[in-house]
mmCIF file as Biopython writes it, N, C-alpha, C and O atoms, coordinates in Angstrom:
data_model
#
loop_
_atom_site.group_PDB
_atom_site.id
_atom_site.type_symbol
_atom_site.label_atom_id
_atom_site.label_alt_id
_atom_site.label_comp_id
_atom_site.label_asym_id
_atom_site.label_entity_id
_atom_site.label_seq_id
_atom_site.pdbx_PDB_ins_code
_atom_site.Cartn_x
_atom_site.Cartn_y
_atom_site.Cartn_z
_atom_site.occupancy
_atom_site.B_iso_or_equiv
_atom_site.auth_seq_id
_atom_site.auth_asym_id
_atom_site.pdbx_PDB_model_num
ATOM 1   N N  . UNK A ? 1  ? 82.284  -27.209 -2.287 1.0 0.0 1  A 1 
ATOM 2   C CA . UNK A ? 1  ? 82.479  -28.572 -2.761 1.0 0.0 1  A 1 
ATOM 3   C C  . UNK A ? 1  ? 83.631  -29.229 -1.987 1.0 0.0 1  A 1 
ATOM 4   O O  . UNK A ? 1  ? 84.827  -29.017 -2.189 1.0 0.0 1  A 1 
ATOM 5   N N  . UNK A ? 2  ? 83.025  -30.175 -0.941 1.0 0.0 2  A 1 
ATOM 6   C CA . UNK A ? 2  ? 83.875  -30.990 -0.351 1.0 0.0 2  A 1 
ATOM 7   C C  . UNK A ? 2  ? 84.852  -31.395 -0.810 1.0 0.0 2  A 1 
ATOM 8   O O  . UNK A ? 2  ? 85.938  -31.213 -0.260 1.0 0.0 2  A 1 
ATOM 9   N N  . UNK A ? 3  ? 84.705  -32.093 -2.012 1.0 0.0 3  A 1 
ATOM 10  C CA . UNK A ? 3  ? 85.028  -33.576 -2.900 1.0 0.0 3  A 1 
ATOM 11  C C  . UNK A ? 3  ? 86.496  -32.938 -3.135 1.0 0.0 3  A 1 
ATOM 12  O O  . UNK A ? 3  ? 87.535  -33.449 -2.717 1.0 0.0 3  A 1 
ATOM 13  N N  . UNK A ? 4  ? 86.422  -31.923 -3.758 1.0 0.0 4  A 1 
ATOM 14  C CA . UNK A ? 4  ? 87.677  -31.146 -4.012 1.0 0.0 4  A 1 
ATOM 15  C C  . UNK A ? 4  ? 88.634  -30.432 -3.509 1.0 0.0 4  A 1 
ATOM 16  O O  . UNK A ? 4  ? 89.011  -29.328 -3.905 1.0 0.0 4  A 1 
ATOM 17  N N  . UNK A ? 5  ? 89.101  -31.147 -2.496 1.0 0.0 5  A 1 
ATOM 18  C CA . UNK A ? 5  ? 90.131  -31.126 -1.552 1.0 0.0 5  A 1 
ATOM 19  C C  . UNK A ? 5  ? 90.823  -32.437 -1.839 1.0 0.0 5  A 1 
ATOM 20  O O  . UNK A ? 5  ? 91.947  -32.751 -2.230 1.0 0.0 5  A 1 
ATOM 21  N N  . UNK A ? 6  ? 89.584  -33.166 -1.452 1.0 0.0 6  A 1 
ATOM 22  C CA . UNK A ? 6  ? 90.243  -34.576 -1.961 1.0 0.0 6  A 1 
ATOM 23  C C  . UNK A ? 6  ? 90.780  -35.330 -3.090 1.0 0.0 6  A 1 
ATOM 24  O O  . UNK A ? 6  ? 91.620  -36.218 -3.236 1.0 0.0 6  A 1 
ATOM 25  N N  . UNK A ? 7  ? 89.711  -34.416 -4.106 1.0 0.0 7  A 1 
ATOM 26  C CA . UNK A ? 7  ? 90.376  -34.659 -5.088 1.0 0.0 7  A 1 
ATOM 27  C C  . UNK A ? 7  ? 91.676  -33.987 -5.859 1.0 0.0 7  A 1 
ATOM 28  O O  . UNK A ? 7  ? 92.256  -34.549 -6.788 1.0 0.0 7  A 1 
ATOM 29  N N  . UNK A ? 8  ? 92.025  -32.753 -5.351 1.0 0.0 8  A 1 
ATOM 30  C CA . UNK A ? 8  ? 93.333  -31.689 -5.079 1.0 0.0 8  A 1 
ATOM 31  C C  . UNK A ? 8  ? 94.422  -33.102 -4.624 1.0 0.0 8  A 1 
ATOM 32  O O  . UNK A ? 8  ? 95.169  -33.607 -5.463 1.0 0.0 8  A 1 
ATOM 33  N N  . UNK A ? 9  ? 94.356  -33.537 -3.357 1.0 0.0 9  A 1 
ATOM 34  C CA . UNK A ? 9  ? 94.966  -34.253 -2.546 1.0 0.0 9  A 1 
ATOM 35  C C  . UNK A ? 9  ? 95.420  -35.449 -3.291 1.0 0.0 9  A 1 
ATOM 36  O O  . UNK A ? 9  ? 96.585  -35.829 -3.417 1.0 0.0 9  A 1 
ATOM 37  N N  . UNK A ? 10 ? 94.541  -35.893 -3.682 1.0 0.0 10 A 1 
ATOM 38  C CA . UNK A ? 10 ? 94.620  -37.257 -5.084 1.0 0.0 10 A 1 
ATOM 39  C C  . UNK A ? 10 ? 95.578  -37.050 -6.040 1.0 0.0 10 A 1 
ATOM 40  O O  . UNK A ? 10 ? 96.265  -37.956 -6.511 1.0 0.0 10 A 1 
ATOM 41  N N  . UNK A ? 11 ? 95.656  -35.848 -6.358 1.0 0.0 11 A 1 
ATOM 42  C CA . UNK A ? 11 ? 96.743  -35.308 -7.802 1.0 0.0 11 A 1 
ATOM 43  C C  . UNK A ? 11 ? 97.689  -34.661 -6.968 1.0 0.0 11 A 1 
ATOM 44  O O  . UNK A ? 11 ? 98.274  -33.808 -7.636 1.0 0.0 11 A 1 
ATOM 45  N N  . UNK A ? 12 ? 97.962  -34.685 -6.175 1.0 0.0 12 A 1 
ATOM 46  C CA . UNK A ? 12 ? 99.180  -34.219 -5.373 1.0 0.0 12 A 1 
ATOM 47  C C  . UNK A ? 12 ? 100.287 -35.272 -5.172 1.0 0.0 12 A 1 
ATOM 48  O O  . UNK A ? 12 ? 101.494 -35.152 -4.960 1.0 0.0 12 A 1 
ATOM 49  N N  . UNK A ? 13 ? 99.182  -36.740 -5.359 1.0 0.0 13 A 1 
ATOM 50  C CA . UNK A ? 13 ? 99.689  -37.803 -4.527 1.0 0.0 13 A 1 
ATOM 51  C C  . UNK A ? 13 ? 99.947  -38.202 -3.424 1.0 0.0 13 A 1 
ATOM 52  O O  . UNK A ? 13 ? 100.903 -38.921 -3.133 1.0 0.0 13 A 1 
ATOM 53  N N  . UNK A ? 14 ? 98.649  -37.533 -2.273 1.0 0.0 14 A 1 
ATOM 54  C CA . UNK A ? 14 ? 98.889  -37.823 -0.727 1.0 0.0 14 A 1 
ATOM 55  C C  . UNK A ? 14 ? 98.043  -38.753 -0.864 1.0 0.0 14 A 1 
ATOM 56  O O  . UNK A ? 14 ? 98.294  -39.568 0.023  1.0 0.0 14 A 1 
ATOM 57  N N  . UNK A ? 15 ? 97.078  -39.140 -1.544 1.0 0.0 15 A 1 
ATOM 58  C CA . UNK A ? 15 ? 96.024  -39.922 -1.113 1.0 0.0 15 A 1 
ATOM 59  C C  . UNK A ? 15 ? 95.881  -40.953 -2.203 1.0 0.0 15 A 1 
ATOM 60  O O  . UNK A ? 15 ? 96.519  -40.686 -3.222 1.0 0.0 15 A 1 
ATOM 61  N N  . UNK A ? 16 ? 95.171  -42.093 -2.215 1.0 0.0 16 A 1 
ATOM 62  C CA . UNK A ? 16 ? 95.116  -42.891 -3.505 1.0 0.0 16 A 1 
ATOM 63  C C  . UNK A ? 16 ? 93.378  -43.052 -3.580 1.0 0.0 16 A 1 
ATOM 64  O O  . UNK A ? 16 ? 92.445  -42.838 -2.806 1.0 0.0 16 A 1 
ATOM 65  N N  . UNK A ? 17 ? 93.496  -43.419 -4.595 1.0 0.0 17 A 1 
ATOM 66  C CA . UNK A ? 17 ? 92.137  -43.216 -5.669 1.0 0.0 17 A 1 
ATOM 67  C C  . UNK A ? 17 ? 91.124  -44.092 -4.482 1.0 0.0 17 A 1 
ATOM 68  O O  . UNK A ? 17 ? 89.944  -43.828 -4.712 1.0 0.0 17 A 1 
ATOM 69  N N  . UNK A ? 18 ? 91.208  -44.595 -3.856 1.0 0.0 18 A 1 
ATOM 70  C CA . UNK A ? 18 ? 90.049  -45.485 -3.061 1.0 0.0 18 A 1 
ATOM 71  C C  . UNK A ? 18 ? 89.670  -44.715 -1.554 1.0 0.0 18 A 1 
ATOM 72  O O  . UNK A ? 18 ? 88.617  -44.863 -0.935 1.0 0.0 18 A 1 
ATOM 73  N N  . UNK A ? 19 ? 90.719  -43.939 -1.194 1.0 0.0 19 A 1 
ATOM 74  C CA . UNK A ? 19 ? 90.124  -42.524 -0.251 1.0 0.0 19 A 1 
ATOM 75  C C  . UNK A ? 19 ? 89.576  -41.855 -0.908 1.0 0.0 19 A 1 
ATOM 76  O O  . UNK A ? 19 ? 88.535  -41.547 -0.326 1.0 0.0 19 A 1 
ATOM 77  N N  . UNK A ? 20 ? 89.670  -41.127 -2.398 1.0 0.0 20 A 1 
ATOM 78  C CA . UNK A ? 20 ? 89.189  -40.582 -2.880 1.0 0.0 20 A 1 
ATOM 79  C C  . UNK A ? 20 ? 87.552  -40.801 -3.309 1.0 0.0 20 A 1 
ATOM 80  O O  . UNK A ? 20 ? 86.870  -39.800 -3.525 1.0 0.0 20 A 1 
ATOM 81  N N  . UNK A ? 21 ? 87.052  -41.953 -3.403 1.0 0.0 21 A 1 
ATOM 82  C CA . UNK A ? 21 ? 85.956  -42.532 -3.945 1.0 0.0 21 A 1 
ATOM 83  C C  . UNK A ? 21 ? 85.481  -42.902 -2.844 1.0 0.0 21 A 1 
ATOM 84  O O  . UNK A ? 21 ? 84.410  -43.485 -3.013 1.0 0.0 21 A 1 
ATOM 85  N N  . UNK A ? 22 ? 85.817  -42.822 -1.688 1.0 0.0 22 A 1 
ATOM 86  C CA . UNK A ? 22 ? 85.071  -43.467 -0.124 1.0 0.0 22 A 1 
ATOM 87  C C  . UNK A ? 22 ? 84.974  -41.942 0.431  1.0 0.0 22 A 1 
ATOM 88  O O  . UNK A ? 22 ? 84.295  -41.966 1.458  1.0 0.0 22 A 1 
ATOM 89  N N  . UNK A ? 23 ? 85.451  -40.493 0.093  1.0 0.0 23 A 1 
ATOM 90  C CA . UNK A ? 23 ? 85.259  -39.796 0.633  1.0 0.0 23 A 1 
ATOM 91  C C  . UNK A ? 23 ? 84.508  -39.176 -0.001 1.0 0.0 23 A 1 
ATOM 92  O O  . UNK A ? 23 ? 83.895  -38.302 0.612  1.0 0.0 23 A 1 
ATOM 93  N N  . UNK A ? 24 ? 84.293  -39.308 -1.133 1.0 0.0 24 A 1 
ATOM 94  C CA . UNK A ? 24 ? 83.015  -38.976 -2.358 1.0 0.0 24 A 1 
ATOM 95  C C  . UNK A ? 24 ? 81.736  -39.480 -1.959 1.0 0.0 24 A 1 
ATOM 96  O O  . UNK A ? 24 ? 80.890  -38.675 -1.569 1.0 0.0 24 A 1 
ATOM 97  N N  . UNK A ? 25 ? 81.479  -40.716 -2.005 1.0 0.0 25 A 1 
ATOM 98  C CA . UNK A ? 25 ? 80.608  -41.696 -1.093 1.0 0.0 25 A 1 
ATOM 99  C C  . UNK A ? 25 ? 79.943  -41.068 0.180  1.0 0.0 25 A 1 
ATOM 100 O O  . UNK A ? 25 ? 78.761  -40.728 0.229  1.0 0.0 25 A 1 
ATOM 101 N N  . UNK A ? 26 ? 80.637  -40.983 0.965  1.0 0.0 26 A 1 
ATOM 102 C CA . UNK A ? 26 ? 80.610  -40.453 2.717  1.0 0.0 26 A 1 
ATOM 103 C C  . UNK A ? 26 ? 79.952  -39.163 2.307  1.0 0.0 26 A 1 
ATOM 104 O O  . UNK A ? 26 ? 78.751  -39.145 2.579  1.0 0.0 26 A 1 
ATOM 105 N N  . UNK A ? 27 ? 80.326  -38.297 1.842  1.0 0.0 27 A 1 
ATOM 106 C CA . UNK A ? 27 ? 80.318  -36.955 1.541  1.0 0.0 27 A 1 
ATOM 107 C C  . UNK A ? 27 ? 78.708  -37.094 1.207  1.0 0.0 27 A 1 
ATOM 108 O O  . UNK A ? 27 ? 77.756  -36.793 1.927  1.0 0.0 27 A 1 
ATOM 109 N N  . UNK A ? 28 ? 78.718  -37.667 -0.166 1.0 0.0 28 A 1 
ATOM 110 C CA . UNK A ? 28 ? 77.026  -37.376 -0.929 1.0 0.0 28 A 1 
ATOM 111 C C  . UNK A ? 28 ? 76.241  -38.114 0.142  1.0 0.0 28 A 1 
ATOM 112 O O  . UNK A ? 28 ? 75.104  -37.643 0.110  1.0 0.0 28 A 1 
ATOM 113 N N  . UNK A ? 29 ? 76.328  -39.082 1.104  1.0 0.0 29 A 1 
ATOM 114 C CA . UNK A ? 29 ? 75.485  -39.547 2.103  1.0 0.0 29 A 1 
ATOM 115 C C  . UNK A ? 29 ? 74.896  -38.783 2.772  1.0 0.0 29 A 1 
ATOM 116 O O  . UNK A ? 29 ? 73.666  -38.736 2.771  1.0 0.0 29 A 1 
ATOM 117 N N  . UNK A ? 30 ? 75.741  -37.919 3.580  1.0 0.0 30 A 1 
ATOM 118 C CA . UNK A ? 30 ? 76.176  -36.942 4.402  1.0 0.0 30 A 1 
ATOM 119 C C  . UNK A ? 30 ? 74.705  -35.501 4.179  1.0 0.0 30 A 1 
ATOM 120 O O  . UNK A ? 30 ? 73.798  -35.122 4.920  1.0 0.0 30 A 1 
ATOM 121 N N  . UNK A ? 31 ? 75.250  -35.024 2.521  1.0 0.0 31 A 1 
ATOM 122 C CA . UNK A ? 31 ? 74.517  -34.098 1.898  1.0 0.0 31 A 1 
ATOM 123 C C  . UNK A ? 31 ? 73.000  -34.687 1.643  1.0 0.0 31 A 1 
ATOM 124 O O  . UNK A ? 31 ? 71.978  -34.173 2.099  1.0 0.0 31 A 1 
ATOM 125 N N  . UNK A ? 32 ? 73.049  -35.690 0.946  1.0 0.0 32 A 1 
ATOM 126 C CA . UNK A ? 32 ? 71.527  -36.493 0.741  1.0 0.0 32 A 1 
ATOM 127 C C  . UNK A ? 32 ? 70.936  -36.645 2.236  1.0 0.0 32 A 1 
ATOM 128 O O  . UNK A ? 32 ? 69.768  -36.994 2.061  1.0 0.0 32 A 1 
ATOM 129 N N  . UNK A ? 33 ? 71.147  -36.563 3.422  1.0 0.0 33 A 1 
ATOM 130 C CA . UNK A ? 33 ? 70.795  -36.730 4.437  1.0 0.0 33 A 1 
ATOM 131 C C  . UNK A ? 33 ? 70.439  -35.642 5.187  1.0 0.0 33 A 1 
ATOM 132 O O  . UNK A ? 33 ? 69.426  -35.684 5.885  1.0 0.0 33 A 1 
ATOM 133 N N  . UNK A ? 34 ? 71.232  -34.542 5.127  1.0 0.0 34 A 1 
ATOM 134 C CA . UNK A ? 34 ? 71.128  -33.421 4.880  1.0 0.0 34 A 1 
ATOM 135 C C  . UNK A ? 34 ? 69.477  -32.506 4.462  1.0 0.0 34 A 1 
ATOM 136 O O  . UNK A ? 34 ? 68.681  -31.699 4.943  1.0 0.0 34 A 1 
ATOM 137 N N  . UNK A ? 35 ? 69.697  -33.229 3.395  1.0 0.0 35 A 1 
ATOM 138 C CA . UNK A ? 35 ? 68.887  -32.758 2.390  1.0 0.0 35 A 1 
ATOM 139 C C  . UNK A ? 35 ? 67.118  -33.145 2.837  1.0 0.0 35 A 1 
ATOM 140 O O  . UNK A ? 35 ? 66.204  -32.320 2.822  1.0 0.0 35 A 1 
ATOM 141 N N  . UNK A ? 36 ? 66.996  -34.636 3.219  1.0 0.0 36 A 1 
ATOM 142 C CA . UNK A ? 36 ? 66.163  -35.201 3.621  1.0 0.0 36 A 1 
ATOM 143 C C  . UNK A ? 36 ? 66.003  -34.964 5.235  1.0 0.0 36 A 1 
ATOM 144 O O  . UNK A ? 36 ? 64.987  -35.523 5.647  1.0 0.0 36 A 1 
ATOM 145 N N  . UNK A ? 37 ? 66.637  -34.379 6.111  1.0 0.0 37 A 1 
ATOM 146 C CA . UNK A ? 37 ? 65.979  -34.016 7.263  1.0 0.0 37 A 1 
ATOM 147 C C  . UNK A ? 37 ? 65.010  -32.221 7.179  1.0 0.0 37 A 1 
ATOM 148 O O  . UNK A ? 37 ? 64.113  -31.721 7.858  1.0 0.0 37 A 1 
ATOM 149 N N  . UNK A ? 38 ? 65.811  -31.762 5.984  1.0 0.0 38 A 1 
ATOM 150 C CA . UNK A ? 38 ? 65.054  -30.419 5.349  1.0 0.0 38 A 1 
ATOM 151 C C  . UNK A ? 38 ? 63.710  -30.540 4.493  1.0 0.0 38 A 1 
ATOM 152 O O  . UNK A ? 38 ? 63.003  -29.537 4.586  1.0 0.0 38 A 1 
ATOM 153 N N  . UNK A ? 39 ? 63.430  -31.111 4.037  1.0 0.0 39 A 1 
ATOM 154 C CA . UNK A ? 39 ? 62.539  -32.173 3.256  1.0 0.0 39 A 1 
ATOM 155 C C  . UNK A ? 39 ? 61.268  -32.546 4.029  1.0 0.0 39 A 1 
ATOM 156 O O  . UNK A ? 39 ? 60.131  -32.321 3.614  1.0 0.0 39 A 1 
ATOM 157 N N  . UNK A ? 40 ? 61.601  -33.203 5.322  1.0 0.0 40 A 1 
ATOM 158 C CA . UNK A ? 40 ? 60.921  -34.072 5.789  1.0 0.0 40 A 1 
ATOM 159 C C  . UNK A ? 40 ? 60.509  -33.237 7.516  1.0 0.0 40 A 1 
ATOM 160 O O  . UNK A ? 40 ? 59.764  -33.614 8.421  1.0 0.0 40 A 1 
ATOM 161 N N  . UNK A ? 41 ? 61.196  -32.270 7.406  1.0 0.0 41 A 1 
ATOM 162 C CA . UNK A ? 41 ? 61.253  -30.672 8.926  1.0 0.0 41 A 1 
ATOM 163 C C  . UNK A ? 41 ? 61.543  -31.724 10.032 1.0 0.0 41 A 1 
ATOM 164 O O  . UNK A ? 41 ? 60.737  -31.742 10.962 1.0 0.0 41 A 1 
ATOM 165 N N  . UNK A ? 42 ? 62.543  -32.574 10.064 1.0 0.0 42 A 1 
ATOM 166 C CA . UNK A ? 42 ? 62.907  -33.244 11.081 1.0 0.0 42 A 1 
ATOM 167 C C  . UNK A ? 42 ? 63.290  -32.507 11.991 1.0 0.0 42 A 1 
ATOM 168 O O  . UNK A ? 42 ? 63.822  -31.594 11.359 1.0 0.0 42 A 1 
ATOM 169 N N  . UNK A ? 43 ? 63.385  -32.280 12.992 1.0 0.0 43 A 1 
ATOM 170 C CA . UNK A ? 43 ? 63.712  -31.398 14.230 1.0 0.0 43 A 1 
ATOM 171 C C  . UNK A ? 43 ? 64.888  -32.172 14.981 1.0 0.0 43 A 1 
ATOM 172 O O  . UNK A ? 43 ? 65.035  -33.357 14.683 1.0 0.0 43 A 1 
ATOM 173 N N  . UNK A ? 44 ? 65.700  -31.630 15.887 1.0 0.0 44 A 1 
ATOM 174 C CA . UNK A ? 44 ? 66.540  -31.773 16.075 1.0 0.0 44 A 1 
ATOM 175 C C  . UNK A ? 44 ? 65.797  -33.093 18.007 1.0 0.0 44 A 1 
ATOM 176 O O  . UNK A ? 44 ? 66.224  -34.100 18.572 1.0 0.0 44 A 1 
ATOM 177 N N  . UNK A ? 45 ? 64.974  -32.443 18.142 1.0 0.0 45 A 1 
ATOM 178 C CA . UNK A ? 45 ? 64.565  -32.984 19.162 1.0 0.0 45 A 1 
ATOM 179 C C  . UNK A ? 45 ? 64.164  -34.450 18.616 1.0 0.0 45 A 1 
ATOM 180 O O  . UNK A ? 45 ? 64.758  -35.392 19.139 1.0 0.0 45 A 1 
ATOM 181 N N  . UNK A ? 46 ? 63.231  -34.725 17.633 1.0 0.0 46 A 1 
ATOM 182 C CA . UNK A ? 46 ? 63.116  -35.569 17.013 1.0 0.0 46 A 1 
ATOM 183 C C  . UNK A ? 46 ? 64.455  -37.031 16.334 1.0 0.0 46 A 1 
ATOM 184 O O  . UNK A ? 46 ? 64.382  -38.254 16.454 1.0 0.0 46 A 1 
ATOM 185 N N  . UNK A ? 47 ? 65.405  -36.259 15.737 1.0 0.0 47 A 1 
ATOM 186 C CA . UNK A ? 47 ? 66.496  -36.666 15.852 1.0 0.0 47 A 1 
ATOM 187 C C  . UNK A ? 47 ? 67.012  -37.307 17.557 1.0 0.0 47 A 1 
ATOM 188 O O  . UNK A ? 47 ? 67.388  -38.428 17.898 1.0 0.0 47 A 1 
ATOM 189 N N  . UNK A ? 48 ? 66.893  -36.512 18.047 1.0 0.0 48 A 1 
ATOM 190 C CA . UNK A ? 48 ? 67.406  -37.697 19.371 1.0 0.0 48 A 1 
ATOM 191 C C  . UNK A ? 48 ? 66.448  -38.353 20.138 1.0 0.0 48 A 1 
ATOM 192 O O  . UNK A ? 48 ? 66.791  -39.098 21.056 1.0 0.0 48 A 1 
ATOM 193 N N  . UNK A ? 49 ? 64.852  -38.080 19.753 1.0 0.0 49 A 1 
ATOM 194 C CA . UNK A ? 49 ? 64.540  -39.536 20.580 1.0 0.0 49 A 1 
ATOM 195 C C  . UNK A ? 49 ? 64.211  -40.671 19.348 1.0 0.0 49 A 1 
ATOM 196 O O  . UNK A ? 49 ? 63.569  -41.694 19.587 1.0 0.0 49 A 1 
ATOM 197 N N  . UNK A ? 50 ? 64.724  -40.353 18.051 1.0 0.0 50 A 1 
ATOM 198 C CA . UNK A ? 50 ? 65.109  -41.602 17.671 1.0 0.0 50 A 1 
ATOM 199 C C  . UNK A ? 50 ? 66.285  -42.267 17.413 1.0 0.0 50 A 1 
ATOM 200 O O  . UNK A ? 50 ? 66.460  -43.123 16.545 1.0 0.0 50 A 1 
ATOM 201 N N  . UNK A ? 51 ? 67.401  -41.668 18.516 1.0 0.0 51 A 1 
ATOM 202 C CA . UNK A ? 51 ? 68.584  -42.690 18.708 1.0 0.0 51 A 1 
ATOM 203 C C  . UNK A ? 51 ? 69.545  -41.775 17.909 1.0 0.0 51 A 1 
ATOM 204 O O  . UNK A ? 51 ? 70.685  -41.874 18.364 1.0 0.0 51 A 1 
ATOM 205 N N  . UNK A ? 52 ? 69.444  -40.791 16.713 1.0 0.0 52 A 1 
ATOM 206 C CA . UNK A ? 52 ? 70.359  -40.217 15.950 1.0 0.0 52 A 1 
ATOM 207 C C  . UNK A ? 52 ? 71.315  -39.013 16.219 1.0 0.0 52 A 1 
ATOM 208 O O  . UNK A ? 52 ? 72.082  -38.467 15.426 1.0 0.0 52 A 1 
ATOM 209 N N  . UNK A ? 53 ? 71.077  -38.732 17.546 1.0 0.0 53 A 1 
ATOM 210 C CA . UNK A ? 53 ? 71.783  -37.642 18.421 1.0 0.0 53 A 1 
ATOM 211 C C  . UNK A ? 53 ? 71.523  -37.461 19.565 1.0 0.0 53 A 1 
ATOM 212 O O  . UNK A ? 53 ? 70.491  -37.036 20.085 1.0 0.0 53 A 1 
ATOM 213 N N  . UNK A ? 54 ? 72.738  -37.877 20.116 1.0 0.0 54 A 1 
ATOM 214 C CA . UNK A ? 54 ? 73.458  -37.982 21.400 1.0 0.0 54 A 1 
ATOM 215 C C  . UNK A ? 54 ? 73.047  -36.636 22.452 1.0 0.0 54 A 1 
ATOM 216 O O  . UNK A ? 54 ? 73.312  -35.573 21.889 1.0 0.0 54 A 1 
ATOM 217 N N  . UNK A ? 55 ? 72.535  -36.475 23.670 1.0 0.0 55 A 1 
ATOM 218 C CA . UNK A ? 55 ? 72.676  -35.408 24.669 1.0 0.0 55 A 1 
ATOM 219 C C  . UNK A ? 55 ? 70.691  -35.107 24.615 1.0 0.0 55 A 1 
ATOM 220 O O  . UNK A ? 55 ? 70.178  -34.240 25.323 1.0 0.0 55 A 1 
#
């Protein structure tokens, strides 16, 4: 669990509550996307000839 670093970091007081909720955000994008190239057997080759990875 990502989230909980950040949210560690939050109660430490390095970070304030709106990094915290934008890195929550980013994060579940990240995983839901994740999730849906497994889902959907996107291939990595596939991924770059539609623009989503570089080389």
């Amino acid at each position: 669990m990502r989230i909980l670093k950040a949210v560690s970091n939050y109660l430490k007081g390095e970070i304030d509550l709106t990094l915290v909720l934008n890195a929550y955000y980013l994060i579940m994008c990240e995983e839901n996307a994740k999730g849906n190239k497994r889902r959907m057997n996107i291939t990595h080759e596939g991924l770059r000839l539609a623009g989503l990875l570089e080389g």
